[in-house]
Every structure is written in structure tokens, then in C-alpha cells.
C-alpha positions as CSV (number, residue, x, y, z in Angstrom):
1,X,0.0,0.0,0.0
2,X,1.1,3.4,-1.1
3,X,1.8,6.5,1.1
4,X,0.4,8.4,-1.4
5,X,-3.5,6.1,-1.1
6,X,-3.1,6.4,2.9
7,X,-2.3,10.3,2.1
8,X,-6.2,10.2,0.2
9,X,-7.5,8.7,2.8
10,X,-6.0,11.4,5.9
11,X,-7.4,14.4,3.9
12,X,-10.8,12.5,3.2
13,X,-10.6,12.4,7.3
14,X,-10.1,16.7,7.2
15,X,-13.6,18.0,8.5
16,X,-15.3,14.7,8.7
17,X,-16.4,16.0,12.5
18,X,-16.9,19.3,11.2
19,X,-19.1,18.4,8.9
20,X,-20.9,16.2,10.9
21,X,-21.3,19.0,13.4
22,X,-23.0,21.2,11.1
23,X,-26.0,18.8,10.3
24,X,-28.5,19.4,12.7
25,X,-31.5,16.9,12.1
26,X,-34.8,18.6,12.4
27,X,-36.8,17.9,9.3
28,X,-36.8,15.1,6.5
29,X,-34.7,17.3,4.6
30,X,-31.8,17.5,7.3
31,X,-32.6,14.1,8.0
32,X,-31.8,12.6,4.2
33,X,-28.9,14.9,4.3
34,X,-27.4,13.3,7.4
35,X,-28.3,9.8,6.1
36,X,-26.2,11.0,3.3
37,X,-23.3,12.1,5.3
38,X,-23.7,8.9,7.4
39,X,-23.1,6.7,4.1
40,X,-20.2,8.5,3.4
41,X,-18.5,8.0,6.3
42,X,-19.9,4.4,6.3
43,X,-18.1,4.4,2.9
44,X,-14.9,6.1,4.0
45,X,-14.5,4.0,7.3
46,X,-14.8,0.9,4.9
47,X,-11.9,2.0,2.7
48,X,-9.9,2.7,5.6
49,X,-10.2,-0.6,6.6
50,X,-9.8,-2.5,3.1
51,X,-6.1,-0.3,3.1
52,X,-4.9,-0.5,6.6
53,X,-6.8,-3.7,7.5
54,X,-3.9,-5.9,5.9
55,X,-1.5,-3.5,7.4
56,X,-2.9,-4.3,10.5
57,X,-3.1,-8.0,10.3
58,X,0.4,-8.4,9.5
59,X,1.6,-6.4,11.8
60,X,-0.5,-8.2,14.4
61,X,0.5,-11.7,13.4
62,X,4.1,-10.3,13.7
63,X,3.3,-9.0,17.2
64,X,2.0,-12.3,18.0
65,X,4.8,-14.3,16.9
66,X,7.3,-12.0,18.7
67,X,5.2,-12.5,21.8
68,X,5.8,-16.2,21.5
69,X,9.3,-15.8,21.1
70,X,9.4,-13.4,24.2
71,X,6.8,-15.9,26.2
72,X,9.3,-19.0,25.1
73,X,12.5,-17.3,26.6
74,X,11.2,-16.1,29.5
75,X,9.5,-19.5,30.3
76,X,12.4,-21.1,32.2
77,X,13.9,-17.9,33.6
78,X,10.3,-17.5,35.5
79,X,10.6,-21.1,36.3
80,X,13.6,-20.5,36.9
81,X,13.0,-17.4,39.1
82,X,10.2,-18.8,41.0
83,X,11.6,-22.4,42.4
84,X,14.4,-19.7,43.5
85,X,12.4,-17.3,45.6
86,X,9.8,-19.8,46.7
87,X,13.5,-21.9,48.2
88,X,14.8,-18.5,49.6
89,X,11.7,-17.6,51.1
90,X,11.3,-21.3,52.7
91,X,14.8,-21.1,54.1
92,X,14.0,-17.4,55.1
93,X,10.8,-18.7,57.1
94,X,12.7,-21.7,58.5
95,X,15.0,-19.2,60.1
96,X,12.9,-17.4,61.0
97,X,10.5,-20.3,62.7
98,X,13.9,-21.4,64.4
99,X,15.0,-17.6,65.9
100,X,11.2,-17.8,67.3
101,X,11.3,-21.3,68.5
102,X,14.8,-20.4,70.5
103,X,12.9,-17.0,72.0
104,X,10.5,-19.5,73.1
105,X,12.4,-21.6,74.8
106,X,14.3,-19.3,76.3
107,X,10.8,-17.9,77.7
108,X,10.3,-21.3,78.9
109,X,13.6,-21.8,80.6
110,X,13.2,-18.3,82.0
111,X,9.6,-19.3,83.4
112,X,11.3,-22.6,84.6
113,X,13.7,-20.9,86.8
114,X,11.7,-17.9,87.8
115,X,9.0,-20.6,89.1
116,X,11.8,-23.0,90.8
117,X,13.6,-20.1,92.8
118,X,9.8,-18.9,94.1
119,X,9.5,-22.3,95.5
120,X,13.0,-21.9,96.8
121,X,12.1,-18.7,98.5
122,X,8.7,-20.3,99.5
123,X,10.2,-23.7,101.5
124,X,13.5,-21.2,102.7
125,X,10.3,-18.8,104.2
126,X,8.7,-22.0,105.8
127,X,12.0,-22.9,107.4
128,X,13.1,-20.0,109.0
129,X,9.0,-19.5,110.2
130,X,9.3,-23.5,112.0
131,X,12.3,-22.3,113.5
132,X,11.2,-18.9,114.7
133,X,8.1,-20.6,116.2
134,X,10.2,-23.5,117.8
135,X,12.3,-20.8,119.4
136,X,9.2,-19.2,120.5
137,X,7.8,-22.7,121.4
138,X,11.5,-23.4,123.6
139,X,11.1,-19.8,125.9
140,X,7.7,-20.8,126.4
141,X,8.3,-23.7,128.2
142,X,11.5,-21.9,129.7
143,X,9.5,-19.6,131.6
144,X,6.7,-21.7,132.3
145,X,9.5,-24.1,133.9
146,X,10.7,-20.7,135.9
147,X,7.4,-20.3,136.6
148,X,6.4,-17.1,134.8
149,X,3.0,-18.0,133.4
150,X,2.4,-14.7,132.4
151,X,5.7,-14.3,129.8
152,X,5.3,-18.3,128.4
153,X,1.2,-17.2,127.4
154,X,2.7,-14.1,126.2
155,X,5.1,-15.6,124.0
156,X,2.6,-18.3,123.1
157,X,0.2,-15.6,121.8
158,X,2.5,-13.5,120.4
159,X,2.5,-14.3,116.4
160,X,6.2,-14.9,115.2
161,X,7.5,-12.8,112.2
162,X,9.9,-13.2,110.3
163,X,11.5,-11.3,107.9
164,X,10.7,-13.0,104.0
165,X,13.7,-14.2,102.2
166,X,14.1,-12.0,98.6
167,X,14.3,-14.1,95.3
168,X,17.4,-14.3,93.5
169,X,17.6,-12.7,90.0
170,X,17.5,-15.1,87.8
171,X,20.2,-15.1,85.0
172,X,20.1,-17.2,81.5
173,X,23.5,-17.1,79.6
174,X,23.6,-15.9,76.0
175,X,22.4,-18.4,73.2
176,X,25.9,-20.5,71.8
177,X,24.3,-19.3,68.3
178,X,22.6,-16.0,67.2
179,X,20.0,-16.7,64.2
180,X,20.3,-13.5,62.3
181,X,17.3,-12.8,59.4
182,X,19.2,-14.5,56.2
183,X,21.0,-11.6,54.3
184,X,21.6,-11.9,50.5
185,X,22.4,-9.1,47.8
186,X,19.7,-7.9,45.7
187,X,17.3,-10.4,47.4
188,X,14.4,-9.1,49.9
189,X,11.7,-10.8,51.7
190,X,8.3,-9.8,52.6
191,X,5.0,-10.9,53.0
192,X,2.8,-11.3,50.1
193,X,-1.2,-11.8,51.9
194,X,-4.4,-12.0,49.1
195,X,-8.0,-13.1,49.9
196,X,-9.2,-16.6,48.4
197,X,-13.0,-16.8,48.3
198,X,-14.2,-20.1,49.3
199,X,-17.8,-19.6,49.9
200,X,-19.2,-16.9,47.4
201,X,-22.6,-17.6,49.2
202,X,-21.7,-16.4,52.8
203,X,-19.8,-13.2,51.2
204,X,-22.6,-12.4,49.6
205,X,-24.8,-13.1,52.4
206,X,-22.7,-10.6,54.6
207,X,-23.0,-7.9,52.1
208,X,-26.4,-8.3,52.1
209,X,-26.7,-7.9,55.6
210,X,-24.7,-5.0,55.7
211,X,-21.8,-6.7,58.0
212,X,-19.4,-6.1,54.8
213,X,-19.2,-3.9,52.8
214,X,-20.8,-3.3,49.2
215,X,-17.2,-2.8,47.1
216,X,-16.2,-6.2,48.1
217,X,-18.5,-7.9,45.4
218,X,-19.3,-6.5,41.6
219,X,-21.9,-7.7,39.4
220,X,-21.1,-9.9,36.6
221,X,-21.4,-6.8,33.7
222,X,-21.3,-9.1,31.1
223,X,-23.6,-11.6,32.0
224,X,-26.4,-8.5,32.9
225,X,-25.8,-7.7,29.0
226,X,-26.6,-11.0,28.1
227,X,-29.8,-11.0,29.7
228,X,-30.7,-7.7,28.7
229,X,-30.1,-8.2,25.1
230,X,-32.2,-11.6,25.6
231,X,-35.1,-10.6,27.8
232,X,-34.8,-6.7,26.8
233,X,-37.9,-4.9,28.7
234,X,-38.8,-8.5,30.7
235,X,-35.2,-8.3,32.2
236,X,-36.4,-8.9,36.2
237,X,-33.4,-9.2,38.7
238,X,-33.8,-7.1,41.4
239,X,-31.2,-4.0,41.3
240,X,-31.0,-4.3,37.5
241,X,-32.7,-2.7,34.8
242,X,-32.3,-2.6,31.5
243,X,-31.3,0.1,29.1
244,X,-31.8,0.5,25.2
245,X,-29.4,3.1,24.0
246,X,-31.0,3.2,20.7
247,X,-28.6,3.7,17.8
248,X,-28.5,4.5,13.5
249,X,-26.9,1.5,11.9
250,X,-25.6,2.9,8.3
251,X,-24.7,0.1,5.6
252,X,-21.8,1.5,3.2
């Protein structure tokens, strides 16, 4: 195809919208005369595609083929690509699962000794008290044997305190190995969360109660058109209805 036919055709295209402008339908007369106009666009926009139609085609079955060629190539590096991250981001979370498992168990072993030097404190506490109250007990009788009566009740009555042992700190030595995040250049990690529905009734049911909000569902556009075209003015789904945006079909 010629520069020259394709030139014909751009300065057919000068004032096509200006001329349509000008036509303003309001008798048979303007009416016959846009019907002409119509046709002759018909006409023009089927010479545009008989020249640039081919142009097109080839162009698009050359696109296509250099798509394959681009899809084929990058095929095993995304393979490629992907068994590597999915590997790095298992060993990252394996780290990371073992770094969480050692704070864990250092909580534990923490708890462990926290809970083991209270009952330390606790049976220390009940020993000095038995011994307190045995001395108690001991100038009890001792005065009862000197025959104060008076200073054994006393001492009897008297409660015995003592003064309550303190807990030791308790100390856990630093971990033989630190698990630092892995580290790698040019590689990141993060997290990488999406929604999966798995029951499309209960979502909707939710929305329909209110509980979620509208903008998590859409209609199905398409298969509203369907219907519409099919049922037209007997279209009946509740929140729909349907629209006929009349239009001129011109034949060329």
C-alpha cells in the first residue's frame, strides 16, 4: 500500500467532525442529508479498513509471533526465578520459625527458673517460720519451767515474724548461636497476603446484611448484557434494569 492512497485517505478524514457537526436533524430534509453524510463515512471508514486492514493483520500476526518468542524465553527464567524465591523464602521462614522457637524456649527456661527459685524462697520462708516458732515454742516452756505464766502465754500468743527471704535474679546465659534474618544481595523478603473466596454464598450473604461492605463484590457486567439483550424490557433481577441506548446502523 502506497503513502500516497493512505495520504487520500487522511485528507478525506479533514472536516469529517466538522461536517458532521454542522448537520442538525430537524426535518426530512436534514434528516436525508445526514443519512447521506452517514453513508459516506460508512463508505470512508470501509476504505480505511480494506487499506490499513492488511497492514494491521500483518503487523498483528508479527506481534504475535514476537510475543511467543518473548513468552518461550522467558518461560524457564520465571521457572527459573520462581523455584528460587519460593526456596529462599522457605529457608528465610525456617530461620525465622527457628529464631522464634529459641525465643521461646528461652521464655520457657526463664519461666522454669523464675518458678523454681519462688518455691526456693517459698520452703527457705517455711523454714526459717518452724524455726522462729520452735524458738518461740522453747522460751515458752522456759518460763513456764521458771514459773512465769504470764511471759510463756505471752510468748505463746504473740505471732512470730519473720522477715521473708528475697528471690534471686534469675540469670540465662547468652544463646551458643545467634540466628540473624538471612541476608543476601539484591534479594528481599516480605510478605505477600491476598483473599481466596471459598464460599461466594456467605460473602454475599454478609454484604447483604450490611456486615461487609458493598465494594467487596461486583456484578457480573457481562452476563447482565446477556440478559438484557435476551429478555430486553422483561429483564427482572432485582437491582437491575435494563437500558436501550438506541442507535443509527448505516450500511456503506
Amino acid at each position: 500500500m502506497s503513502t500516497t492512497e493512505i495520504a487520500t485517505i487522511e485528507q478525506q478524514a479533514t472536516g469529517l467532525v466538522g461536517q458532521a457537526e454542522a448537520i442538525v436533524v430537524r426535518d426530512q430534509v436534514t434528516l436525508d442529508e445526514a443519512a447521506s453524510m452517514s453513508r459516506s463515512v460508512a463508505a470512508y471508514m470501509k476504505r480505511v479498513g480494506e487499506v490499513m486492514d492488511p497492514i494491521c493483520e500483518a503487523n498483528h500476526r508479527a506481534w504475535k509471533v514476537a510475543l511467543g518468542q518473548r513468552a518461550d524465553l522467558l518461560k524457564p527464567a520465571d521457572a527459573a526465578k520462581r523455584l528460587l524465591g519460593q526456596r529462599m523464602a522457605a529457608y528465610e521462614q525456617e530461620v525465622e520459625n527457628r529464631r522464634r522457637e529459641a525465643e521461646r524456649a528461652a521464655q520457657r527456661e526463664r519461666e522454669r527458673l523464675e518458678a523454681a527459685e519462688r518455691a526456693r524462697v517459698l520452703a527457705e520462708q517455711r523454714r526459717l517460720q518452724e524455726e522462729e516458732d520452735q524458738r518461740a515454742l522453747d522460751a515458752a516452756a522456759a518460763a513456764e519451767a521458771a514459773g512465769d505464766t504470764a511471759l510463756a502465754e505471752r510468748l505463746i500468743a504473740e505471732p512470730v515474724v519473720i522477715e521473708a527471704p528475697q528471690p534471686m535474679p534469675v540469670f540465662l546465659p547468652p544463646p551458643a548461636v545467634t540466628l540473624a534474618a538471612p541476608k543476601a544481595e539484591g534479594i528481599s523478603f516480605r510478605d505477600n497476603w491476598s483473599a481466596q473466596v471459598v464460599d461466594l454464598a456467605a460473602l454475599v450473604k454478609a454484604v447483604a446484611s450490611g456486615s461487609q461492605p458493598l465494594a467487596l463484590v461486583l456484578p457480573n457486567q457481562v452476563g447482565l448484557n446477556g440478559l438484557a439483550r435476551s429478555l430486553k424490557t422483561g429483564l427482572a433481577v432485582p437491582g437491575v434494569r435494563a437500558v436501550n441506548d438506541r442507535i443509527a446502523a448505516t450500511k456503506a
